[in-house]
TORKOL-4160 file (C-alpha; in steps of 0.2 Angstrom, whole numbers, padded with zeros to 4 digits, m for minus):
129
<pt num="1" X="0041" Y="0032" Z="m0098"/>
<pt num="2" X="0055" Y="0033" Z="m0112"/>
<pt num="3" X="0067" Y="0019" Z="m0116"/>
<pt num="4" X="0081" Y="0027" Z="m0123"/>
<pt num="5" X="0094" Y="0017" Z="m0136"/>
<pt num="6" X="0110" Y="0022" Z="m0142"/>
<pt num="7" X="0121" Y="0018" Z="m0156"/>
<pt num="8" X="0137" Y="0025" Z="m0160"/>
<pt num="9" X="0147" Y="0022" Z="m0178"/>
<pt num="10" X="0161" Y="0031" Z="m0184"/>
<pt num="11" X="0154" Y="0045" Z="m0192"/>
<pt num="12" X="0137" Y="0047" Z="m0182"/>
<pt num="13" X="0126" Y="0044" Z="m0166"/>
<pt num="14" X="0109" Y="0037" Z="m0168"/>
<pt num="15" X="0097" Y="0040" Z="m0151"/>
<pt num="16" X="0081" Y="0030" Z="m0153"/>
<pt num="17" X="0068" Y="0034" Z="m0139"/>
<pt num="18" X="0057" Y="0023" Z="m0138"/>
<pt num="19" X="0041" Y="0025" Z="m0126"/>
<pt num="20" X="0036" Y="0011" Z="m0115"/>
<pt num="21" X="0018" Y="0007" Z="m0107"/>
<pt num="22" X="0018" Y="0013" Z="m0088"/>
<pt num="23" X="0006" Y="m0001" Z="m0077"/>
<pt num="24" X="m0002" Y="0006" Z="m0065"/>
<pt num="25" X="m0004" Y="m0004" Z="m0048"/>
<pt num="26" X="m0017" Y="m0002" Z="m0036"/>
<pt num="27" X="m0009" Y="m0010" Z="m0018"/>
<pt num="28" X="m0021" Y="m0011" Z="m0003"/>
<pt num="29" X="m0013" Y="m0016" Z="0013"/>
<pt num="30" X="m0024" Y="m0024" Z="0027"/>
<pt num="31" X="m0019" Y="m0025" Z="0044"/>
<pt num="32" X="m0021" Y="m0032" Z="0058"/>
<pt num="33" X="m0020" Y="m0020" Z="0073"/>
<pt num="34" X="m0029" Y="m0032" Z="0086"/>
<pt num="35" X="m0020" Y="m0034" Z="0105"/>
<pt num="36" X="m0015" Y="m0053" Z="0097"/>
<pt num="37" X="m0004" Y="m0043" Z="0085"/>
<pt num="38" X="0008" Y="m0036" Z="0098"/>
<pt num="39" X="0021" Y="m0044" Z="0096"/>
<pt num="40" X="0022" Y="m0045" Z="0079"/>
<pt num="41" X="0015" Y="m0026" Z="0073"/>
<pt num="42" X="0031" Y="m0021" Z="0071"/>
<pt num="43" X="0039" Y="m0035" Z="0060"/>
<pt num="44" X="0021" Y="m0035" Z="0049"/>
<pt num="45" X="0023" Y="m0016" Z="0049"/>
<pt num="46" X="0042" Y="m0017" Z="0043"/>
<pt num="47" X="0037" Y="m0030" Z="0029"/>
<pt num="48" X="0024" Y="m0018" Z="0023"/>
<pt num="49" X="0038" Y="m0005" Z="0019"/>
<pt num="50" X="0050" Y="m0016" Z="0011"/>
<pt num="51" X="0036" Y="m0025" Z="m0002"/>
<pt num="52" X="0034" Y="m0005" Z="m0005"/>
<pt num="53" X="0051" Y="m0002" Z="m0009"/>
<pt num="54" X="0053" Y="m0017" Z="m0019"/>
<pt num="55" X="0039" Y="m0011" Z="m0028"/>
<pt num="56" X="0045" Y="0006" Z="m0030"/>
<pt num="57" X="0059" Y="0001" Z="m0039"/>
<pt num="58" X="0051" Y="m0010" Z="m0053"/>
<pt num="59" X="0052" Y="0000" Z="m0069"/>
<pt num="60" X="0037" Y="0009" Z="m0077"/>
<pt num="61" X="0023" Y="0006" Z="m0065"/>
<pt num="62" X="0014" Y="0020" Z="m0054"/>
<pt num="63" X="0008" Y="0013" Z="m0037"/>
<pt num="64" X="m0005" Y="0021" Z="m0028"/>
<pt num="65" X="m0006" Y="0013" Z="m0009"/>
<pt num="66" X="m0020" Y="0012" Z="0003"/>
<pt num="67" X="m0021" Y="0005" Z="0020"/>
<pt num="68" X="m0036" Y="m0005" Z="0030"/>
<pt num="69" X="m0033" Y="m0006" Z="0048"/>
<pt num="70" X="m0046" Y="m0017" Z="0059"/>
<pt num="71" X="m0049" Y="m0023" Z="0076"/>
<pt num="72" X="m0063" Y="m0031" Z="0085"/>
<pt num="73" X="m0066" Y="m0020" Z="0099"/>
<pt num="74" X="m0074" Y="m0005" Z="0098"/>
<pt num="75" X="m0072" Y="0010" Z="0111"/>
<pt num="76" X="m0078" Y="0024" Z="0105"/>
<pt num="77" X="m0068" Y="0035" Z="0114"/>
<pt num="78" X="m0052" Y="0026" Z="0114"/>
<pt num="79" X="m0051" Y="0017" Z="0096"/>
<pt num="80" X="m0059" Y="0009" Z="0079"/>
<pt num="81" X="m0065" Y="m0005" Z="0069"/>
<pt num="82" X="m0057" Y="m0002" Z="0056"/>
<pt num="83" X="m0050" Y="0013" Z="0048"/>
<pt num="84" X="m0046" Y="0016" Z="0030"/>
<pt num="85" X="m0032" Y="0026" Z="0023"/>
<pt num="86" X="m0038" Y="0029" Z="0006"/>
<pt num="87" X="m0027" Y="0026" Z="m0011"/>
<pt num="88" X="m0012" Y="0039" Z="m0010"/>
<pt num="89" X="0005" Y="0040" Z="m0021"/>
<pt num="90" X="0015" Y="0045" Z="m0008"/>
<pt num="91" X="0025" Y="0031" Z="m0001"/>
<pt num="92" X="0029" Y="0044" Z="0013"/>
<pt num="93" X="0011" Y="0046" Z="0018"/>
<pt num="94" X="0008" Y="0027" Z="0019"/>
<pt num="95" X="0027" Y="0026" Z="0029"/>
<pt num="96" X="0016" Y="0040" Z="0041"/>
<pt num="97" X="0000" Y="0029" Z="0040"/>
<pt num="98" X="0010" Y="0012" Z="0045"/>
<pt num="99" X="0019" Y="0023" Z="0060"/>
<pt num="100" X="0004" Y="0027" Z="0067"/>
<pt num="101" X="m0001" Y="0007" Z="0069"/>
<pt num="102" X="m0001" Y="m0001" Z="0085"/>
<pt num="103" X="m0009" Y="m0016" Z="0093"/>
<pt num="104" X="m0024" Y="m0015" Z="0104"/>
<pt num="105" X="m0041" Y="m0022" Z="0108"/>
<pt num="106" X="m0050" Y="m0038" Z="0105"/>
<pt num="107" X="m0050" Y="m0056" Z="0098"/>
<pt num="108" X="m0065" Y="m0057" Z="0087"/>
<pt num="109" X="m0055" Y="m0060" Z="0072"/>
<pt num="110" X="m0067" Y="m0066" Z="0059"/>
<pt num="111" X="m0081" Y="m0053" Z="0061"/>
<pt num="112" X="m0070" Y="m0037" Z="0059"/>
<pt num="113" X="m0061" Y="m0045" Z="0043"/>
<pt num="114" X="m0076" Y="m0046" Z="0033"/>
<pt num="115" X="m0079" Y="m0029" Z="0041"/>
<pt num="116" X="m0061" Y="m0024" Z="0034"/>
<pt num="117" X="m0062" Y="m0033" Z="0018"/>
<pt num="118" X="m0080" Y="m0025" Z="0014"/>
<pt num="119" X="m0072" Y="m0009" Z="0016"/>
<pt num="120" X="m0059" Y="m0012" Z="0005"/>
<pt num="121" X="m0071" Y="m0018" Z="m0011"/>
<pt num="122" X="m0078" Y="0000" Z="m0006"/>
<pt num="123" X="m0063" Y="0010" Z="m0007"/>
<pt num="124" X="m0055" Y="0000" Z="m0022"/>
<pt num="125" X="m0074" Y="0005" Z="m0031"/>
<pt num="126" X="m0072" Y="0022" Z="m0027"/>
<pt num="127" X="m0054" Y="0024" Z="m0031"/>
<pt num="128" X="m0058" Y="0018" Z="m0050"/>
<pt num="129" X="m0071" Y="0033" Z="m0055"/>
């Protein structure tokens, strides 16, 4: 990005451009989706967004945004483990992503965050090549 400076005499304008350093921010979200999350889903969910917004607004940085979900009981048919949404820049698709969260299965808590947290080391790895 540009930082752009202007000063104004009598006879003349000088514009100065100068550019700055974009940071680039890599935010990995892990959630828990578990049945012990009802009621509070929503408000984690809601928090999410707002630390994204916040985020967004901060001056040369690019974010890039991914999403671990995790739960401890596992039906094959009916749910997950975990489920990674991998490093996007679309705020939209993570807002999509977050949508799509709700509580249910399970109170193994310990076992599925290592599980969920492993994942993560993997995506950030492969999100870096």
């Amino acid at each position: 990005k540009e930082k752009m400076k202007i000063q104004e005499t009598n006879e003349t304008t000088i514009i100065t451009i100068k550019k700055q350093p974009i940071s680039v921010l890599d935010l990995v979200f892990i959630l828990d989706c578990t049945s012990s999350m009802g009621p509070y889903i929503q408000s984690a969910k809601d928090n999410i967004k707002i630390i994204i917004e916040e985020i967004i607004k901060m001056e040369n940085i690019n974010v890039r945004l991914a999403l671990v979900e995790y739960r401890d009981y596992h039906d094959e048919k009916k749910t997950f483990l975990t489920r990674v949404h991998n490093f996007t820049d679309s705020v939209d698709k993570m807002k999509s992503w977050l949508s799509s969260c709700n509580a249910s299965g399970g109170y193994f808590f310990f076992i599925i965050l290592v599980t969920a947290i492993s994942k993560l080391l993997i995506t950030s790895l492969i999100s870096k090549k």
